[in-house]
Steps between C-alpha positions, in 0.01 A plus 500: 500500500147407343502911357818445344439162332166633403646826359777265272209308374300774379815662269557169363203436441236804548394694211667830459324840353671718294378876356477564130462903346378482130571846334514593169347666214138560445316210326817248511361231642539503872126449625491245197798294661405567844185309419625216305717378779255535726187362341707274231275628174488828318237794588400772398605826699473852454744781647604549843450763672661486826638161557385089550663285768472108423635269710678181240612133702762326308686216610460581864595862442224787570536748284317865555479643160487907511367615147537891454303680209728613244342867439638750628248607778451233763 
């Protein structure tokens, strides 16, 4: 009984995580917007190569932020 009430509590009121995939064209902007939700100011980046994974909290929410270079060789 204590698992159950225990497990109710924690959806109502437990954070929840959620995955995000940025894609898109070299030099858009993802890295830059990746990092301004995450760190709250502006910075200065230079291309990825590969990918960056950022996790962003927001009103109880985890988010894991996957940012994958826009070139076209990962």
């Amino acid at each position: 009984m204590g698992a159950n009430l225990s497990k109710a509590l924690s959806k109502l009121f437990g954070s929840k995580e959620m995955r995000i995939l940025m894609l898109g064209l070299d030099a858009a902007g993802k890295t830059t917007i990746l990092y301004k939700l995450k760190l709250n100011q502006s910075v200065t980046t230079i291309p990825t190569v590969g990918f960056n994974v950022e996790s962003v909290v927001y009103k109880n929410v985890k988010f894991n932020v996957w940012d994958v270079g826009g070139q076209d060789k990962i």
